[in-house]
C-alpha positions in Angstrom: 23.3 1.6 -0.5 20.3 1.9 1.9 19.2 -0.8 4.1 16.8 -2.6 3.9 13.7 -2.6 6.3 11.0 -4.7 6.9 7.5 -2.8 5.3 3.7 -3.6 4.4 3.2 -3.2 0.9 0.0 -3.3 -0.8 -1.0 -3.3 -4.2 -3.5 -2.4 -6.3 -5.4 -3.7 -10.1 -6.2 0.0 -11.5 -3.9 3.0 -11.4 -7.2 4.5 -10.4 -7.3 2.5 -7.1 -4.0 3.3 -6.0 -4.8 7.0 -6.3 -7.9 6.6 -4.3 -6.4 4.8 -2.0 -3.4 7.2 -1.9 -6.1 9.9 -1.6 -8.2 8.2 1.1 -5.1 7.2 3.2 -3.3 10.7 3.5 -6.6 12.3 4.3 -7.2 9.9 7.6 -3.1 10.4 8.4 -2.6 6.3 7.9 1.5 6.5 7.4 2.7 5.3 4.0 3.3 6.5 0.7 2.9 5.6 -2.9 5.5 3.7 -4.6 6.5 1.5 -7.9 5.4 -2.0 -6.8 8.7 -4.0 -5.6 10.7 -6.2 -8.1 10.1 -9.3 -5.5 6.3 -9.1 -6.4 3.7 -8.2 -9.2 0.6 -5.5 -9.7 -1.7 -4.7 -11.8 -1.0 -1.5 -12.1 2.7 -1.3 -10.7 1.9 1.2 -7.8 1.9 -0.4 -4.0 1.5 1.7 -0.6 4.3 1.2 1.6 3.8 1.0 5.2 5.3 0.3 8.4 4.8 -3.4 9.0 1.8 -2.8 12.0 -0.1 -0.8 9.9 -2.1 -3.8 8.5 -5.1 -3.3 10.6 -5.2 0.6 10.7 -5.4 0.5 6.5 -7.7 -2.5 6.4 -10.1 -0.7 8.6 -9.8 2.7 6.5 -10.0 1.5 3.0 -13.1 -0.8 4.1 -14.7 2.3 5.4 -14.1 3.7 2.0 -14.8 0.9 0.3 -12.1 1.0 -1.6 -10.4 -2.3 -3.6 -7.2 -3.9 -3.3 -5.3 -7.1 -4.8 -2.5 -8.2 -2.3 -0.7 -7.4 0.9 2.8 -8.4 1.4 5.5 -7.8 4.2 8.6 -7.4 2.5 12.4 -6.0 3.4 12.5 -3.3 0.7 
């Protein structure tokens, strides 16, 4: 069994947003990846980016630049 670790997660309405988002985020190198949104919560679309838990401001700042949409952000032990 892993362990659990404390991680941003943020979720998205539209598959579409999470793939921009997804797209957007790797180009500028803001650490994460895609996953299926945790059982804890509920999405949209159930795809979330996981994060390190300081990364709030660094993807704030990029997705407003691309003006991209999301619902929630949570920090969650996943």
């Amino acid at each position: 069994m892993r362990s659990k670790a404390l991680s941003l997660v943020v979720t998205f309405d539209t598959t579409v947003q999470a793939m921009a988002a997804e797209t957007h985020l790797t180009a500028h190198r803001i650490p994460g990846r895609l996953i299926p949104v945790p059982r804890e919560i509920t999405a949209g679309c159930g795809l979330a980016w996981k994060a390190p838990p300081g990364a709030g401001d660094e993807i704030l700042n990029a997705m407003g630049e691309g003006k991209l949409d999301w619902a929630a952000m949570y920090e969650l032990e996943i």
